[in-house]
C-alpha positions as CSV (number, residue, x, y, z in Angstrom):
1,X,3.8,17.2,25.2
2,X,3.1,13.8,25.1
3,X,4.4,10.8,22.2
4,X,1.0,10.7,20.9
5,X,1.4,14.3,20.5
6,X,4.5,14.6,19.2
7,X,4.1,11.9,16.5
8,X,0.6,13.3,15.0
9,X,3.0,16.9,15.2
10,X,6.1,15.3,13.0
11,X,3.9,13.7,10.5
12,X,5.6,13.9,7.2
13,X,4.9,12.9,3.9
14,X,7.1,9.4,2.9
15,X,8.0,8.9,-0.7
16,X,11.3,6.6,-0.7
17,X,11.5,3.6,1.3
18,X,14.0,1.2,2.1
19,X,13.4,-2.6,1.0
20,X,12.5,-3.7,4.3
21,X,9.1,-5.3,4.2
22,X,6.8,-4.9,7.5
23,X,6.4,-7.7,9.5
24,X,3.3,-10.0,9.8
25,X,3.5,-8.4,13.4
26,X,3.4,-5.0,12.4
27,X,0.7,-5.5,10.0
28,X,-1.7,-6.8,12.8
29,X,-0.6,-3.8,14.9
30,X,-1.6,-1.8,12.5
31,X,-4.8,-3.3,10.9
32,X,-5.6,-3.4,14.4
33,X,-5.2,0.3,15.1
34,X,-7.2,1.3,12.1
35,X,-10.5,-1.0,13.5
36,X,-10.4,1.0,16.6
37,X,-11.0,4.5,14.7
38,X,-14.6,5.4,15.6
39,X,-17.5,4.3,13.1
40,X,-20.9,5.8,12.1
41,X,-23.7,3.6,13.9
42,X,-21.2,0.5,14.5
43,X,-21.3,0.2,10.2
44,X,-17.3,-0.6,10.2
45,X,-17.8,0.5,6.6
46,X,-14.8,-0.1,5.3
47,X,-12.2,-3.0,4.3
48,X,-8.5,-2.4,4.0
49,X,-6.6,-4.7,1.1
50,X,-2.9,-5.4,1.5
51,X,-1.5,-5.6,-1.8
52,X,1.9,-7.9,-1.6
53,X,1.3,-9.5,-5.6
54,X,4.3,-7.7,-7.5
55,X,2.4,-7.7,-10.6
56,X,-0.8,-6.4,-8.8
57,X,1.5,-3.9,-7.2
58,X,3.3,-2.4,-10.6
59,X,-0.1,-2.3,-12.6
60,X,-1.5,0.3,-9.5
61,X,1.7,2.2,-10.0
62,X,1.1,2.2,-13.3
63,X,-2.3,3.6,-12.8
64,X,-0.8,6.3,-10.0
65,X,2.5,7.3,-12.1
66,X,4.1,7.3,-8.6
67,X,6.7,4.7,-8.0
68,X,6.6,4.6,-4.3
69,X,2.9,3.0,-5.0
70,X,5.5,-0.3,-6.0
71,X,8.6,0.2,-3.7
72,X,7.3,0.5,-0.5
73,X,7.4,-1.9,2.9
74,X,3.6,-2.5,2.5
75,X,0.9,-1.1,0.3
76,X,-2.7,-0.7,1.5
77,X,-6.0,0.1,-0.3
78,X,-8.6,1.8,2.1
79,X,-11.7,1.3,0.1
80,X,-15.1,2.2,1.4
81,X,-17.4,-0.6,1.7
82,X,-21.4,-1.1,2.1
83,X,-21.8,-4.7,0.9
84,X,-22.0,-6.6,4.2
85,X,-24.5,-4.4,4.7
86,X,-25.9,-5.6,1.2
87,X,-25.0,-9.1,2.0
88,X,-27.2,-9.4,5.1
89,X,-29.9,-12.0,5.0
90,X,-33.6,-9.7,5.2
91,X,-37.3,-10.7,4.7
92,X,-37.9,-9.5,1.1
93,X,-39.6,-6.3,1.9
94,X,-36.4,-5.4,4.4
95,X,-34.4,-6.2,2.0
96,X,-35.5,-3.7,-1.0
97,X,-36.0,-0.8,1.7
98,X,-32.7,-1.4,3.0
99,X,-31.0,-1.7,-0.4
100,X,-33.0,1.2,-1.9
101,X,-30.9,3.1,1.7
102,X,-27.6,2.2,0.6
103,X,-27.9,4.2,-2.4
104,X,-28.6,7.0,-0.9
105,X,-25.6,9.8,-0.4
106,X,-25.6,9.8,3.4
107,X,-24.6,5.5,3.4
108,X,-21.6,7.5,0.9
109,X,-20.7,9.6,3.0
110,X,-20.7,7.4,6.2
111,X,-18.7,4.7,4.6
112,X,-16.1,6.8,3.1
113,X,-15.7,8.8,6.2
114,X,-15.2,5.3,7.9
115,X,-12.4,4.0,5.6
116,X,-10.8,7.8,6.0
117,X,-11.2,7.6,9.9
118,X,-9.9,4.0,10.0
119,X,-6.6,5.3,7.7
120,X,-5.7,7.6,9.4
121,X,-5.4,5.8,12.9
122,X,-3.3,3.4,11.0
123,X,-0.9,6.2,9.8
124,X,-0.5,7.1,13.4
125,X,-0.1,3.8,14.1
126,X,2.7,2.9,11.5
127,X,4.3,6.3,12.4
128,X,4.1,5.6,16.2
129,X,6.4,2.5,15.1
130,X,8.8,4.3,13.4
131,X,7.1,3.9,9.8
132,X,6.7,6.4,7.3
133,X,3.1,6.7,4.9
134,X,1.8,8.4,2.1
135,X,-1.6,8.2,1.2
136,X,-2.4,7.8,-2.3
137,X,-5.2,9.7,-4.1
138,X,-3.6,9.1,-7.2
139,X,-5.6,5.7,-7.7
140,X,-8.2,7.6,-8.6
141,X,-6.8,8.5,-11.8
142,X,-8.3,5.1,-13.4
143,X,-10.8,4.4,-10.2
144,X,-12.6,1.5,-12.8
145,X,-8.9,0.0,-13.4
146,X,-8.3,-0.4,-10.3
147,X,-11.5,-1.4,-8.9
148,X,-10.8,-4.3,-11.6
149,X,-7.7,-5.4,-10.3
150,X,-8.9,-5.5,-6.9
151,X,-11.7,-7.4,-7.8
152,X,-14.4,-4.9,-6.2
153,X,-17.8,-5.8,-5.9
154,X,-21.1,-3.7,-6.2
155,X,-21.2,-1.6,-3.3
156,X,-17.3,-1.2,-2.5
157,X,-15.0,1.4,-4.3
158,X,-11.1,2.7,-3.9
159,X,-10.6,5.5,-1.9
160,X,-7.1,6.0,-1.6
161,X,-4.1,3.8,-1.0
162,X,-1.3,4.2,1.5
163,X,2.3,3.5,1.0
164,X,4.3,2.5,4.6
165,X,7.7,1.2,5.2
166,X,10.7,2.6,6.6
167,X,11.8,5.7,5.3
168,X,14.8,6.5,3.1
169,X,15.0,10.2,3.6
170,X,14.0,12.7,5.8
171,X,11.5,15.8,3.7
172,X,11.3,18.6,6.2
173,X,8.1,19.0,7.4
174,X,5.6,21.0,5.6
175,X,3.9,23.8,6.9
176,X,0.2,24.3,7.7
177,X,-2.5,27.2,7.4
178,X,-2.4,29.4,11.1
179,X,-4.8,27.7,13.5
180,X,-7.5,30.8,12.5
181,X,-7.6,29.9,9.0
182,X,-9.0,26.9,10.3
183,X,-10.5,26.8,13.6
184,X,-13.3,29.1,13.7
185,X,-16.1,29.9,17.1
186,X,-19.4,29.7,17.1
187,X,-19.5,30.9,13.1
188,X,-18.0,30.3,10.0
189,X,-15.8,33.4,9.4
190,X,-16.1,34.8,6.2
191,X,-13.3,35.0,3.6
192,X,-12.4,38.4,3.6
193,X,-11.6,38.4,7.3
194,X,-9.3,35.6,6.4
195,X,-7.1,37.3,3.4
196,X,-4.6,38.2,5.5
197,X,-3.8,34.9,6.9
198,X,-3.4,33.1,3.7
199,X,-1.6,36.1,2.0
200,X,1.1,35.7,5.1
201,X,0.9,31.3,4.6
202,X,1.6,31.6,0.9
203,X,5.0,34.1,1.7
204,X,5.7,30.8,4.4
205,X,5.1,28.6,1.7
206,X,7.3,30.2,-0.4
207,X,10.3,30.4,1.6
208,X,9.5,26.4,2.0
209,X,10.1,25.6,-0.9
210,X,13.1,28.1,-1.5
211,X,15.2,26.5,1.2
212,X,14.2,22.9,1.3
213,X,16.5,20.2,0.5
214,X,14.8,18.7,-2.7
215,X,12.8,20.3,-5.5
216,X,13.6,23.4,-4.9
217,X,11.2,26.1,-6.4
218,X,9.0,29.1,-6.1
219,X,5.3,28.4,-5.5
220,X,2.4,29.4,-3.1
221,X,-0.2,28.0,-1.8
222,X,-2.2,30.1,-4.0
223,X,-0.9,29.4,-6.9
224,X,-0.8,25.6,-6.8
225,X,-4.9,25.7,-5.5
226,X,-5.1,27.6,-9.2
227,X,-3.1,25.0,-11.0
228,X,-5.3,22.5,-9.3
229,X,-8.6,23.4,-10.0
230,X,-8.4,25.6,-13.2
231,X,-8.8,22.0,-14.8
232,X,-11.1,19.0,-14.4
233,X,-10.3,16.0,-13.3
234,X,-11.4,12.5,-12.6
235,X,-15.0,13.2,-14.2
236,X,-15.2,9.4,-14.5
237,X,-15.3,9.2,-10.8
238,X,-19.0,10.4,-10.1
239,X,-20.4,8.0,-12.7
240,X,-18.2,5.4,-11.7
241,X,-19.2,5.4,-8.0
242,X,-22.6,4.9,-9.4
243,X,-22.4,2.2,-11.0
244,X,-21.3,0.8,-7.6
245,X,-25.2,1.4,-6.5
246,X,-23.7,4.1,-4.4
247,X,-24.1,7.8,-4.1
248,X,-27.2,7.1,-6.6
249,X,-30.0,9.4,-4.2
């Protein structure tokens, strides 16, 4: 097995960081990595903000209720991002088809697949170096607030950020559904033929969480999908987005 390999393999969730900041090196290194992910059509819809402002920093953790979103090496926002596309200078008649096209759900799609494509070859990246990450979802809990913050134009929302720096513990690693949960040929296999395997992954899970180091419990898979979507949340999201002029058709 190869580094590559092996690093993609160990990836672990990062949550408590030392004070070390990255370097302006390591930044590059990274942003660099992340611009070689592949891209729908050559778009590169994306652009990646590194937050250093303190105060910009504690009002996002405010928003995420996770303190790693302020004490970290380096925080990143990944947001996905169609308005050089808007931006580009069209005869009038271009310019209306191509804007009425941006609106559409596939342009959504392609430019948050983008950001999520160019993220994740800068985790590998920052992990490669000996860096830890955790991407955070959690700024979606006020996606308007932040988008403010950030000073977002039309056409650009948050996706996620990503804390990075060098780690200040060591979580064991997490497991993962079996390979056939996942991976199917040919066909999508149907649920029932896949019972079994998550029944045996929530008894793994389980025994996780029993014998790891920190917050210890007793919880499944299962049971936390149920927690999770039993309630609503982030309605303001889908509205939001819209008023981006994305997602609108």
């Amino acid at each position: 097995m190869n580094e590559t390999i092996e690093t993609i393999l160990n990836h672990r969730s990062i949550r408590k960081f030392t004070d070390q900041k990255l370097s302006d090196e390591q930044i590059r290194i990274i942003i660099q990595a992340a611009q070689q992910a592949s891209t729908s059509s050559y778009v590169m819809a994306y652009t990646i903000i590194g937050v250093t402002d303190p105060e910009i920093k504690k009002q996002l953790a405010e928003v995420s209720g996770q303190f790693y979103v302020e004490k970290n090496g380096q925080l990143f926002v990944f947001c996905a991002d169609l308005s050089r596309i808007q931006a580009i200078q069209a005869q009038d008649e271009e310019k209306q088809v191509m804007e009425e096209n941006l609106e559409s759900t596939e342009q959504f799609i392609v430019a948050t697949v983008d950001a999520a494509l160019a993220a994740q070859n800068a985790a590998i990246a920052a992990e490669s170096l000996g860096l830890g990450i955790c991407y955070l979802g959690s700024l979606r809990n006020d996606i308007e607030r932040v988008s403010d913050i950030l000073q977002l134009p039309d056409y650009v929302y948050p996706l996620f950020g990503m804390a990075m720096g060098y780690p200040n513990h060591e979580p064991e690693k997490k497991p993962r559904f079996p390979m056939e949960v996942i991976y199917h040929e040919n066909t999508y296999k149907k649920h029932p033929e896949q019972d079994k395997y998550v029944q045996d992954f929530d008894a793994t899970l389980k025994e996780y969480y029993s014998n790891r180091s920190f917050n210890v419990r007793s919880d499944t898979w299962t049971k936390q999908m149920i927690r999770k979507y039993k309630v609503p949340q982030r309605l303001d999201v889908g509205p939001f987005i819209k008023g981006k002029q994305m997602n609108r058709k």
